[in-house]
N, C-alpha and C positions, 0 to 999 in steps of 0.2 A: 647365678640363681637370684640375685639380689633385682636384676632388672625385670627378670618375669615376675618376682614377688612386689613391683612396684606397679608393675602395669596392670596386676591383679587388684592390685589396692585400689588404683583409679576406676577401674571396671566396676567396682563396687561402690565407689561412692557414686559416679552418673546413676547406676541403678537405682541410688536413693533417691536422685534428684536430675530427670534426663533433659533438663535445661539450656544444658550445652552438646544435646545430641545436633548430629548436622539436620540440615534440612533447613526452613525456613516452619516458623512458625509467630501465632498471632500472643503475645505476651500479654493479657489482657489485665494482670494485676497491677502491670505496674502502668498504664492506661489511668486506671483505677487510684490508684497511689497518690493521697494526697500531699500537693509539694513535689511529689517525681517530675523527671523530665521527660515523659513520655505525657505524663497528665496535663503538660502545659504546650503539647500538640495536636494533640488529638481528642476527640469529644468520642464516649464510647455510647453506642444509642439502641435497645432493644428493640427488633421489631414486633411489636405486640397489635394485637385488632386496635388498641386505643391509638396507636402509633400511625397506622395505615387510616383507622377515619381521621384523622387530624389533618393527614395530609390530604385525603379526598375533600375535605370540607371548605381548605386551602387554594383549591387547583382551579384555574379561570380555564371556563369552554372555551372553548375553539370557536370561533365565527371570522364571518367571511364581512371584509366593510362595506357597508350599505352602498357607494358609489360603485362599487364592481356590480354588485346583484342589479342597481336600478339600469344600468346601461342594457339597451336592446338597439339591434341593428336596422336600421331603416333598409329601404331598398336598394339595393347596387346602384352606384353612383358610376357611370363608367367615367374611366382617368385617362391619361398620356400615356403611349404605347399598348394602348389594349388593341387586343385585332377581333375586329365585329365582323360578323355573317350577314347578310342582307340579303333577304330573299324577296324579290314581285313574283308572285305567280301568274303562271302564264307568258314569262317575259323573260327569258335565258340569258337574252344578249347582257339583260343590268343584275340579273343574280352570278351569270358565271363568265362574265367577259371573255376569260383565258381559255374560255372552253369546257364542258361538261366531262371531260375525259382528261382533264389537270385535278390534281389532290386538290383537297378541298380550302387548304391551306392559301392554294395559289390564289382563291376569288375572295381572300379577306380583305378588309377595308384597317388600316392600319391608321389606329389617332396618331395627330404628329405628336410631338411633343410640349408646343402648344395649347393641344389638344383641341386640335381641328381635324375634321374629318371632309375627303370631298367626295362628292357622289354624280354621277350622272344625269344631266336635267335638273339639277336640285342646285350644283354650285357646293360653294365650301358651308360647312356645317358647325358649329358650334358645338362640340359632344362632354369632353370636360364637365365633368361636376352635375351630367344628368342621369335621370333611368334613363332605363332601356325604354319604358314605355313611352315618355316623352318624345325624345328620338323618334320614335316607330312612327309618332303621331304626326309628326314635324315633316319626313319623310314621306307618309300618305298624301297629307294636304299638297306639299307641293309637287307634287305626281300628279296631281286632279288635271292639270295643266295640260297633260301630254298625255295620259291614260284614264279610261274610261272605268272609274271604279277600283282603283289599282288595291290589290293584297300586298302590303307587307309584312316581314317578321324580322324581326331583329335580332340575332343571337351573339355572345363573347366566343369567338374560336379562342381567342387568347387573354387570361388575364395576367396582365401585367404591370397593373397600374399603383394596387395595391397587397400587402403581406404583410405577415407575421412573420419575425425570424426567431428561431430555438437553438442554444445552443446547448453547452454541458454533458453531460451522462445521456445521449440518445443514440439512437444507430444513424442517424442522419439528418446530420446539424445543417441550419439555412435557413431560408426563406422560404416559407410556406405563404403562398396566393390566397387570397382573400377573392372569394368567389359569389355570385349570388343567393349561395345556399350560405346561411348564415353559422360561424363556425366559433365553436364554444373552446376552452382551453383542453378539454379531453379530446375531441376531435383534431385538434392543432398536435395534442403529443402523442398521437396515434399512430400521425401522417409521419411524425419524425421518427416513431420506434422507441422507446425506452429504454436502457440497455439494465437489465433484472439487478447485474452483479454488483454495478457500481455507482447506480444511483439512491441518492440519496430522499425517499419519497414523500418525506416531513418539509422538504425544504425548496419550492418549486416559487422563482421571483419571476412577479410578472412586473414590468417597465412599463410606466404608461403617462405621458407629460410628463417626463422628468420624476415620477413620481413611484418610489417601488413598494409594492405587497409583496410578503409571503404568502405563499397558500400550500396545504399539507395534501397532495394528494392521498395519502394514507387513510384520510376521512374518508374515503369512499366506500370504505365498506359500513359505516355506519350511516342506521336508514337515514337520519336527517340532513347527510350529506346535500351542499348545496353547489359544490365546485361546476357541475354540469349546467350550472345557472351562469356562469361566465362568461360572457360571450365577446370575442376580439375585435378590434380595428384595426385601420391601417395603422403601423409605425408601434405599434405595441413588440416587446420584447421580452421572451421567458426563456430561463436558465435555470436547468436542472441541474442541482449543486452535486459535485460525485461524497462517497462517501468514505473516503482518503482517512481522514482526516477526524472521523465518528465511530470511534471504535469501544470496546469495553473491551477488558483485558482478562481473562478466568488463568487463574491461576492455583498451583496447591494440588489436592488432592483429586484430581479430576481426569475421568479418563483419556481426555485429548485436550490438555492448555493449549490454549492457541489465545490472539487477538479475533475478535468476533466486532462483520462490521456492522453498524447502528443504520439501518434501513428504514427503518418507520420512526412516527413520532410517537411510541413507546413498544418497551420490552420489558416484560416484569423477569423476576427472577428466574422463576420454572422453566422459561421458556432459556434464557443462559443457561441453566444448569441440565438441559436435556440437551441445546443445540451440541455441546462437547460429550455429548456421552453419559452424562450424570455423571455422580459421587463414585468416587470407588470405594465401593461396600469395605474389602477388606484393607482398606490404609487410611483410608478420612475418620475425623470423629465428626458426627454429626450435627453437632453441636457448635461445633466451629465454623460455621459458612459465616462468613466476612465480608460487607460490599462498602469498599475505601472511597470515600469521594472528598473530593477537592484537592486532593495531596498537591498536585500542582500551585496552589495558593500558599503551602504551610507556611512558607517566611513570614507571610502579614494573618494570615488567619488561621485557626486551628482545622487539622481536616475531620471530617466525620467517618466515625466506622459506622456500620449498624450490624447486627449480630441476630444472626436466625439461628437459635435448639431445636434444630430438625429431627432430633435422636426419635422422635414418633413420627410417622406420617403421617398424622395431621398436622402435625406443625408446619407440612410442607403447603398445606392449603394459602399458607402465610404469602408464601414464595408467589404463588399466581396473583397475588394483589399488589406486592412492594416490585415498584417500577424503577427501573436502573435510569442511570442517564450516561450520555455520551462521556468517554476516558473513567467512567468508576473502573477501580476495580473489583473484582470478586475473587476471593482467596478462599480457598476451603482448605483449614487445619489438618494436620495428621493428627491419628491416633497415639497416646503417648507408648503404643508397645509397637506400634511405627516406626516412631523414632528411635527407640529403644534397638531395631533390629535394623536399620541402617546404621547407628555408631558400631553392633557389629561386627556389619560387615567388612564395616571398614578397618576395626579393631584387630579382625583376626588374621590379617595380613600382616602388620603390625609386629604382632606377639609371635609371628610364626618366625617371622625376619628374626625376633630377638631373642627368638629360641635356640637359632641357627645359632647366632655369634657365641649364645652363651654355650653352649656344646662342645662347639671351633674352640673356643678359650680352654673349656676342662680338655679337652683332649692335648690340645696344644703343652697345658698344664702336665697331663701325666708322662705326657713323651719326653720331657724335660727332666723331671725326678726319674725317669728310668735310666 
């Protein structure tokens, strides 16, 4: 009787004070506690309207560097290995040599590598590093020779001279051709596909001279988005970063914890705390939504909490303005009659076992004296 009368006693003082109920919770007094050793780790930080303008007031826009926007593409330069179409009208024999009933493939004119091209009546050509209309021109005149007013037209069956290559998070990484229609960096990650799940769309490097930008695709949806003013070269390089590695972590009282990945270049709060389901009404205190950041730093700098009193919803209006950042975490407290009714649970397992022995003992006990 003495052990259930002990294990009654402890029931009763957690009651008083459910501090050592299981579960995980945010201990915010001793945070608080000046001289504790929680206080000389962690800074506890109110998110309050003065809180969130301070940071907005803080926060540097987003722009794009003035040498990406000024660059605009001149006219297709034809390269080495491009295959040109060359049409005289009226004159088969010099548009389709191989024959008018061979693909059309078969009557390209193929720069060497060089980039020399030869032609018919005209001799080897010089093509490297010109337009097409150059070409065309170049090609007419010395036709005057041997034809009476000759039509030419000049087209790329193949470009091949020049591209952009993409790799990273897309459905189809490579080298994408650089064509005469001039090609901006949305159109370049169009052609590659995007893949929704694992890329990361804050963080898009374009490679250019040796020289790299980030740029956020995620600005696209804001009207003053400039990104579609981007326009590529040859030898240019973009790498869509996956998002591995960009995660925030929802933890606590919330209907599905999980790791949640960092997709854009921001996510406020609400939008966390809806992705898992929301709060669970009857185990969270409201009061306790918790977003941890820096923990990974604490050896050399203290980490930051910040702390939303949600218990009203308007409080939660707070949440759609305070923006998380990549590895915080968010921890939402249980309620203390939460925690209360997990110890328990776990208690009454416990008391049952020791109800058992102490039973087994008296009986044991009278069988003995009989």
């Amino acid at each position: 009787m003495m052990r259930i009368f002990s294990v009654a006693a402890v029931a009763a003082a957690l009651l008083q004070g459910c501090m050592f109920a299981p579960g995980q919770y945010m201990d915010t007094a001793a945070m608080t506690e000046q001289g504790g050793a929680e206080s000389s780790r962690v800074d506890l930080i109110p998110i309050t309207p003065k809180l969130l303008a301070m940071d907005a007031a803080t926060q540097v826009p987003y722009s794009i560097p003035a040498e990406l926007l000024s660059y605009k593409p001149g006219p297709y330069l034809i390269g080495a290995n491009d295959a040109l179409y060359i049409t005289v009208w009226d004159h088969p024999e010099l548009t389709a040599p191989s024959g008018p009933q061979q693909q059309i493939d078969a009557n390209g004119r193929l720069v060497s590598p060089e980039g020399n091209l030869f032609y018919p009546y005209v001799g080897e050509l010089t093509a490297k590093g010109r337009s097409i209309e150059a070409l065309r021109s170049e090609i007419t005149d010395k036709l005057r020779q041997y034809i009476d007013s000759p039509q030419v037209d000049v087209s790329v069956l193949r470009f091949a001279s020049q591209r952009v290559v993409i790799t990273g998070a897309v459905a189809k990484a490579g080298p994408v051709p650089i064509t005469t229609i001039p090609m901006n960096v949305m159109e370049a990650m169009g052609a590659a596909g995007i893949d929704p799940l694992n890329a990361d769309l804050s963080n898009l490097t374009l490679t250019r001279d040796g020289k790299r930008y980030t740029l956020d695709l995620d600005t696209l949806n804001l009207a003053q988005s400039r990104v579609n003013d981007i326009y590529l070269k040859d030898g240019d390089q973009l790498y869509l970063a996956y998002n591995d590695r960009k995660r925030i972590y929802v933890m606590g009282e919330v209907m599905q914890p999980r790791a949640l990945s960092f997709k854009t270049r921001s996510m406020n709060l609400s939008d966390v705390l809806g992705s898992v389901g929301g709060i669970n009404q009857n185990t969270s205190n409201a009061d306790a939504i918790y977003v941890i950041r820096g923990a990974q730093n604490m050896a050399t700098e203290p980490a930051k909490v910040y702390q939303l009193e949600a218990a009203s919803p308007s409080a939660m209006a707070l949440a759609t303005r305070f923006d998380v950042q990549p590895q915080d975490v968010v921890f939402v407290g249980p309620a203390n009659i939460t925690r209360w009714n997990r110890f328990i649970s776990q208690l009454i397992p416990s008391a049952t076992i020791v109800g058992i022995g102490a039973s087994t003992q008296n009986n044991l006990s009278e069988a003995s004296n009989r």
